[in-house]
RODO-2510 file (C-alpha; in nm, 4 decimals, decimal comma):
residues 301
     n   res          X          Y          Z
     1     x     0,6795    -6,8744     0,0722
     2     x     0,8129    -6,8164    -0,2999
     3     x     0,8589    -6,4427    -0,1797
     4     x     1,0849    -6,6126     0,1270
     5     x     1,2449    -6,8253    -0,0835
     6     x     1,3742    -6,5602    -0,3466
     7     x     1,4997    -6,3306    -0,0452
     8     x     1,6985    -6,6702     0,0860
     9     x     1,8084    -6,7428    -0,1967
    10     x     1,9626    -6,3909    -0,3409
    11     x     2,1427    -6,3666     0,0110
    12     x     2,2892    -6,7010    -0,0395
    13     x     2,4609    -6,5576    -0,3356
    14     x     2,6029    -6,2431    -0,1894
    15     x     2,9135    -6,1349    -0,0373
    16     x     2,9285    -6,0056     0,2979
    17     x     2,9674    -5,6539     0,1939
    18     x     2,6643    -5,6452    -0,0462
    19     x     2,4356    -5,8553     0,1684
    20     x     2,5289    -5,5617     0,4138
    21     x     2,4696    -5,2834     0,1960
    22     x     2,1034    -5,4673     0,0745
    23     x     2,0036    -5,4585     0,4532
    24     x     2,0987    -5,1016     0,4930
    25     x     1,9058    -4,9804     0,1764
    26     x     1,5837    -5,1614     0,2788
    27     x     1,5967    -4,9800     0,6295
    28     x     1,6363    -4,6757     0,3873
    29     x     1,3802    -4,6485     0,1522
    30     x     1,1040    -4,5914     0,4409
    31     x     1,3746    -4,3090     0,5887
    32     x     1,3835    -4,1629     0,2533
    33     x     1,0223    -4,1773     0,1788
    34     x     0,8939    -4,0555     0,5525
    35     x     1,1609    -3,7755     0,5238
    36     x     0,9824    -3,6607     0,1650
    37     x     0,6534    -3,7149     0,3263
    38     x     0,7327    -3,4565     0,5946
    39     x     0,9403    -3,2057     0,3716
    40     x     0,6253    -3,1924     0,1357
    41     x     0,4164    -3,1408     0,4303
    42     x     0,6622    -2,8179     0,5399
    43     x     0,6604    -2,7341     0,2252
    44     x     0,3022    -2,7035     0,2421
    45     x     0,3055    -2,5292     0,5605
    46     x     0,5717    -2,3150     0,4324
    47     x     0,3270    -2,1609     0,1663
    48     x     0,0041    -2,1605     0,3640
    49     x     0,1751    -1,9318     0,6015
    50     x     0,3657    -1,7164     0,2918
    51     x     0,0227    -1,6709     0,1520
    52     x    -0,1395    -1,5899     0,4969
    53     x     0,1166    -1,2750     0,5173
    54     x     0,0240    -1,1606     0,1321
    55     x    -0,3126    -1,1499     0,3121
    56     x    -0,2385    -0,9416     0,5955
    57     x    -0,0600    -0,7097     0,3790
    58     x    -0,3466    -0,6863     0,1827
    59     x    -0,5828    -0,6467     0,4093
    60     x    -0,3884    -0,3708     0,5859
    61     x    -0,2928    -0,1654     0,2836
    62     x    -0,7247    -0,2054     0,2017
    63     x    -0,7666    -0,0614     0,5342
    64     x    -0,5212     0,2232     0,4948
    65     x    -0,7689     0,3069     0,1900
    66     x    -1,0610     0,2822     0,4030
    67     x    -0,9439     0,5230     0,6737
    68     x    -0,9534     0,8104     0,4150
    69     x    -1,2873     0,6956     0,2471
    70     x    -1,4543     0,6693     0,6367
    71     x    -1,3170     1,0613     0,6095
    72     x    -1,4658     1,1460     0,3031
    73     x    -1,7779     0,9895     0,4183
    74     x    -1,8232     1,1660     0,7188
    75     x    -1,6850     1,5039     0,5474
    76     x    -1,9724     1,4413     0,2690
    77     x    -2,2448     1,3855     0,5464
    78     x    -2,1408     1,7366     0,6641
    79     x    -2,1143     1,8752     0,3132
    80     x    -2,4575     1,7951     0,2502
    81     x    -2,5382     2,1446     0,4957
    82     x    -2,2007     2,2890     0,4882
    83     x    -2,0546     2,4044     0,1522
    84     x    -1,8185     2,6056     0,2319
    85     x    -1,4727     2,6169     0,0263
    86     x    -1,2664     2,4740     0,3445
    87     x    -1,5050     2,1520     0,3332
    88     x    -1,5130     2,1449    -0,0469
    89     x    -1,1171     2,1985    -0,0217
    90     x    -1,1380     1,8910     0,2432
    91     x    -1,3174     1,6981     0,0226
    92     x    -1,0968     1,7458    -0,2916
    93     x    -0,7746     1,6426    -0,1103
    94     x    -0,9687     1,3507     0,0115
    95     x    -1,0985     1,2096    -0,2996
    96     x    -0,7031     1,2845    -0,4939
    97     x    -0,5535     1,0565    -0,2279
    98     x    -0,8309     0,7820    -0,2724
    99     x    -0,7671     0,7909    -0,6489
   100     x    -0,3705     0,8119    -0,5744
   101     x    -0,4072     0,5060    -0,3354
   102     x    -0,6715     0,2869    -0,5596
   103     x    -0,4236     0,3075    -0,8313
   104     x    -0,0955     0,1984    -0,6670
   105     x    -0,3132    -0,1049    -0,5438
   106     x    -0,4381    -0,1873    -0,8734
   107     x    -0,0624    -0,1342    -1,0103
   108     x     0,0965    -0,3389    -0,7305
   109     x    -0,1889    -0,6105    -0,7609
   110     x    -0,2961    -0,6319    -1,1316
   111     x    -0,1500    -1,0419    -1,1393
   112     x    -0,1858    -1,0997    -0,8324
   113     x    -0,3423    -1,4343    -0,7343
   114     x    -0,5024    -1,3157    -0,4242
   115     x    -0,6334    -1,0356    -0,5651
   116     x    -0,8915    -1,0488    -0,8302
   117     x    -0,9297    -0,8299    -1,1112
   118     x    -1,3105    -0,8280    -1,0518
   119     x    -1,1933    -0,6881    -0,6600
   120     x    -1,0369    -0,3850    -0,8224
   121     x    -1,3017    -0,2877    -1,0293
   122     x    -1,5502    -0,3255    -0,7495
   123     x    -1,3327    -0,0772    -0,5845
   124     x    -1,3309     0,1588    -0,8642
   125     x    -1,7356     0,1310    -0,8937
   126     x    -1,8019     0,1880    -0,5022
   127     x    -1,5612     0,4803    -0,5466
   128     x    -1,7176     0,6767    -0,8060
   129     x    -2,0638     0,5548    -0,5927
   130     x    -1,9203     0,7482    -0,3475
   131     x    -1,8087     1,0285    -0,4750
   132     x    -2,2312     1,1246    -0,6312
   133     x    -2,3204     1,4389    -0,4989
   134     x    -2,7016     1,4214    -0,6777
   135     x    -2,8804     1,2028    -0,4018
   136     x    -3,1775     1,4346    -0,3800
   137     x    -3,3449     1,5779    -0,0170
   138     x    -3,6050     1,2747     0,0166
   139     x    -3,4144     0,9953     0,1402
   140     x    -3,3363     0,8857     0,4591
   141     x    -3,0217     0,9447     0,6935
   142     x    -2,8955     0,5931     0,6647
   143     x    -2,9466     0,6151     0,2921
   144     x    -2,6791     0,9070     0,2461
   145     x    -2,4261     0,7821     0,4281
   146     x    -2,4706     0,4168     0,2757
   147     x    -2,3860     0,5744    -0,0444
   148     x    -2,1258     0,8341     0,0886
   149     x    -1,9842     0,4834     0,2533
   150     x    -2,0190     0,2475    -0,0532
   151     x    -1,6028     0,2415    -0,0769
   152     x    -1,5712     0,1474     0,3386
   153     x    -1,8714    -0,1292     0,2312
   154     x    -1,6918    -0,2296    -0,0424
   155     x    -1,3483    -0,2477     0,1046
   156     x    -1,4740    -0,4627     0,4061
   157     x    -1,6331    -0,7160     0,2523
   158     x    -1,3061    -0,7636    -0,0473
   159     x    -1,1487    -0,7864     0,3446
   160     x    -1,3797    -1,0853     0,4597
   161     x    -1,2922    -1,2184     0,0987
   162     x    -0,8820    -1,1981     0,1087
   163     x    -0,9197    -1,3540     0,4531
   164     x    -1,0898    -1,6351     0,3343
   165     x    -0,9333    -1,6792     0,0028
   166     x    -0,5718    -1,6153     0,2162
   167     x    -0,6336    -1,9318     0,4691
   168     x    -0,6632    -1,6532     0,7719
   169     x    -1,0093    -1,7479     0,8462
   170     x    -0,8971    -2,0925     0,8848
   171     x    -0,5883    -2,0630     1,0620
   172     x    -0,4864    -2,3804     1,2454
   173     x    -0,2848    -2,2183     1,4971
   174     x    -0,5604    -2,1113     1,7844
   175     x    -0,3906    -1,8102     1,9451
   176     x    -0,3758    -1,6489     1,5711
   177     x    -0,7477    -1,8141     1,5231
   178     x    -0,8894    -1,6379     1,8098
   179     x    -0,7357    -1,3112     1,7427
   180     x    -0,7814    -1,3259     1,3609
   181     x    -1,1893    -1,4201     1,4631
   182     x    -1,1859    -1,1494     1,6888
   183     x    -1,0518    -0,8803     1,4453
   184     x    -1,3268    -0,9534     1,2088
   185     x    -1,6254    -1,0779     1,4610
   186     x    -1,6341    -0,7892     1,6936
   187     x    -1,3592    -0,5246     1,5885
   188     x    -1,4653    -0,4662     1,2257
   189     x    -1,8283    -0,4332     1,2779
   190     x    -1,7668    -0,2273     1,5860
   191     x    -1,5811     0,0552     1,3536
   192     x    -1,8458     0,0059     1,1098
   193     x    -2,1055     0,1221     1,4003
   194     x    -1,8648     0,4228     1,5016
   195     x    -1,8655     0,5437     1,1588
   196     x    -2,1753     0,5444     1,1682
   197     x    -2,1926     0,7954     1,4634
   198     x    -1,9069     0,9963     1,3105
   199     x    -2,0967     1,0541     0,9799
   200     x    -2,4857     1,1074     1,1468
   201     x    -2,3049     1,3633     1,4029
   202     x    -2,1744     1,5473     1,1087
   203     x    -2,4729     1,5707     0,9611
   204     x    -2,7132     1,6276     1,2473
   205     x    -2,4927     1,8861     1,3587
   206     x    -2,5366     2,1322     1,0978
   207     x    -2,9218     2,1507     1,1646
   208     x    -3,1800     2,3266     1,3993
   209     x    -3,3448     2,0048     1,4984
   210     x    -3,4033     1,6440     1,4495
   211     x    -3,7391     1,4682     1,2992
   212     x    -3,8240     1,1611     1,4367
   213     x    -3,7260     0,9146     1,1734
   214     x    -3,3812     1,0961     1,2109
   215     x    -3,3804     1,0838     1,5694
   216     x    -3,4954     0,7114     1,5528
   217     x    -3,2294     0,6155     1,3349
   218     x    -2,9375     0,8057     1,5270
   219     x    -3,0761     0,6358     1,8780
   220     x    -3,0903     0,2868     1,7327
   221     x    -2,7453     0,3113     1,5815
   222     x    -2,5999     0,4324     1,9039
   223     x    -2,7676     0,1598     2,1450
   224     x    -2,6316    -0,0849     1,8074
   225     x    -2,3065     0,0700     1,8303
   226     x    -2,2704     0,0499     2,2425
   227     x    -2,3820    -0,3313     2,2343
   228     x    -2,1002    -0,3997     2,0147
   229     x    -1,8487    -0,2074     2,1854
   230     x    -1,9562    -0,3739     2,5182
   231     x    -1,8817    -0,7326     2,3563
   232     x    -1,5857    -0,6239     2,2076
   233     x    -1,4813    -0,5312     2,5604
   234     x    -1,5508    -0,8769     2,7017
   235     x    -1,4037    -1,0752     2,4477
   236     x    -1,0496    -0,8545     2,4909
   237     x    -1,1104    -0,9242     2,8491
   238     x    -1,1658    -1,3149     2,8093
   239     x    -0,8084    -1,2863     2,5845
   240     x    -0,6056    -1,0781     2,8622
   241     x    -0,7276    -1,3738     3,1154
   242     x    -0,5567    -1,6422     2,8865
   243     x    -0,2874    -1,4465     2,7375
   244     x    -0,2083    -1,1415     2,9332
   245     x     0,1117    -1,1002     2,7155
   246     x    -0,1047    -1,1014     2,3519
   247     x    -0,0307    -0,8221     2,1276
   248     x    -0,3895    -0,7406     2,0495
   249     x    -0,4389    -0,6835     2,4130
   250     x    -0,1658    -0,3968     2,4497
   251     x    -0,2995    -0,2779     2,0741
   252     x    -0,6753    -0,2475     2,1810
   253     x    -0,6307     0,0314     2,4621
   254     x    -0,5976     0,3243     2,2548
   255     x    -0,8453     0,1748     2,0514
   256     x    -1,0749     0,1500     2,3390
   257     x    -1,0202     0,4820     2,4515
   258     x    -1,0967     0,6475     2,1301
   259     x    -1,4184     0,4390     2,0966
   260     x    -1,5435     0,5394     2,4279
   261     x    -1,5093     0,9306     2,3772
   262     x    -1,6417     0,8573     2,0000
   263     x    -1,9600     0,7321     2,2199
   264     x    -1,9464     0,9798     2,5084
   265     x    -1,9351     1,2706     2,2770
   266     x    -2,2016     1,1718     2,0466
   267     x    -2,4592     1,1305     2,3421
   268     x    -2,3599     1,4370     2,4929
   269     x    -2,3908     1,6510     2,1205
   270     x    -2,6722     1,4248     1,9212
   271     x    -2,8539     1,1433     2,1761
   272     x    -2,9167     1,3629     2,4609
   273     x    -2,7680     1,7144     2,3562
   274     x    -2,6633     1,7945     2,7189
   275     x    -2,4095     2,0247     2,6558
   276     x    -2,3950     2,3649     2,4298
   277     x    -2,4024     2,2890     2,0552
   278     x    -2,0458     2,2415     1,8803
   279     x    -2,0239     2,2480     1,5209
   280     x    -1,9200     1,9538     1,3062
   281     x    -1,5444     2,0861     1,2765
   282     x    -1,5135     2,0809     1,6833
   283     x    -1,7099     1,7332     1,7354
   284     x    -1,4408     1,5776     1,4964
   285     x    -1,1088     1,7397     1,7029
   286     x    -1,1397     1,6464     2,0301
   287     x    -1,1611     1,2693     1,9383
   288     x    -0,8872     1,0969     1,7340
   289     x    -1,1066     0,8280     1,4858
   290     x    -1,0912     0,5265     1,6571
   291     x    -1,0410     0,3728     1,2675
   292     x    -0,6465     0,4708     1,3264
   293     x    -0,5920     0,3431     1,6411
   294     x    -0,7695    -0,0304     1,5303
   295     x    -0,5941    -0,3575     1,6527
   296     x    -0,4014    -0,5570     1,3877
   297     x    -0,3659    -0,8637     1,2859
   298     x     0,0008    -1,0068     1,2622
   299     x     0,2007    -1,2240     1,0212
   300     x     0,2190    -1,5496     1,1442
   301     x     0,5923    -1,6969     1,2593
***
């Protein structure tokens, strides 16, 4: 009532003119304040989607990295038979632009927020891990090319880390969610499985004959590796039903394509050796590595 009373009696008080311009500032302030509520929330937006893009670039200038280091893996599980100056000159060229590439990263991301200093220099371990040459004869096939591989390892899990530490994992929009969970659910473990094939081919290649612990390994990986690619196939096909017009949908074909003569061509030469022997130089030309042709993610609108 006291609160009434004060209100009736200021307006007693007033002119027309200010009583008027009282009114119109109290229907203001909540126009004011609801307008700064929803600017800071833009705002917000705003930068969760800025960062989201620093992550995507990230991400894909990590992968351009890891399509030469999947090379110099699977040139390494060759070298380990074949050292000959063409694969040694292969190799060379190969580790020069990792080292060229790791350090315009580390230049270009040496403050970076997103980036952690510690994510560098796990870089820089896994590639001097993979660059060792001394592994010895007595260890297994997956065992060489886990070490040849320890810069693709590395790279893909700093991946899973930018996405998370970008907001992409948790992207509210749910056409980006589904493609961003389908880039890292079925596409990245589905090239880790075909490197797999590239580098064991490579290797396998350059001998007489298989022992079974080899063999075992090289079947297993290629039933692994068709599972995956079969799931990867359904889930692009689940996509193309709901959005026929997706980018990741016209991006996946060649993908596809390379995957499935990555698969038909290691049955035919390793699985069931049907066909006459090719060396590991002609396995690795008729088949463009499926790790160029892999479906991207896009910067958010």
């Amino acid at each position: 009532m006291k609160i009434l009373w004060l209100a009736t009696f200021i307006m007693n008080r007033l002119t027309y003119n200010y009583k008027f311009m009282l009114i119109s500032v109290l229907f203001m302030c909540p126009i004011v304040l609801l307008s700064f509520q929803l600017w800071n929330q833009l705002e917000q937006d705003l930068q969760v989607t800025a960062t989201e893009a620093k992550g995507i670039n990230v991400i894909n200038e990590l992968n351009a990295i890891s399509i030469n280091a999947a090379e110099l893996r699977d040139v390494m599980m060759a070298y380990n038979y074949d050292r000959s100056e063409a694969t040694a000159s292969k190799i060379y060229k190969l580790r020069s632009a990792i080292n060229e590439q790791l350090e315009i990263f580390a230049r270009q991301y040496k403050d970076s927020s997103l980036v952690k200093s510690s994510q560098i220099e796990r870089l820089m371990r896994a590639r001097d891990a993979a660059n060792k040459e001394d592994l010895g004869s007595q260890i297994m096939l997956r065992e060489y090319i886990n070490s040849y591989g320890s810069l693709v390892n590395e790279i893909d899990s700093i991946v899973f880390e930018i996405s998370k530490g970008s907001g992409l994992s948790n992207d509210t929009d749910p056409n980006l969610a589904g493609d961003i969970g389908l880039y890292f659910e079925k596409v990245r473990p589905l090239l880790g499985q075909l490197g797999k094939l590239r580098g064991y081919g490579n290797n396998t290649l350059n001998t007489p004959f298989m022992d079974s612990a080899t063999f075992t390994e090289v079947d297993a990986t290629f039933f692994n590796t068709q599972t995956v690619f079969t799931e990867f196939q359904e889930s692009i096909e689940k996509i193309r039903k709901q959005r026929p017009d997706a980018p990741i949908i016209s991006e996946s074909a060649d993908f596809v394509d390379a995957a499935g003569k990555l698969l038909y061509l290691f049955n035919d030469q390793v699985v069931e050796a049907i066909s006459d022997r090719q060396s590991w130089q002609q396995y690795n030309e008729p088949v463009e590595k499926p790790d160029g042709k892999t479906p991207l993610i896009h910067k958010p609108n």
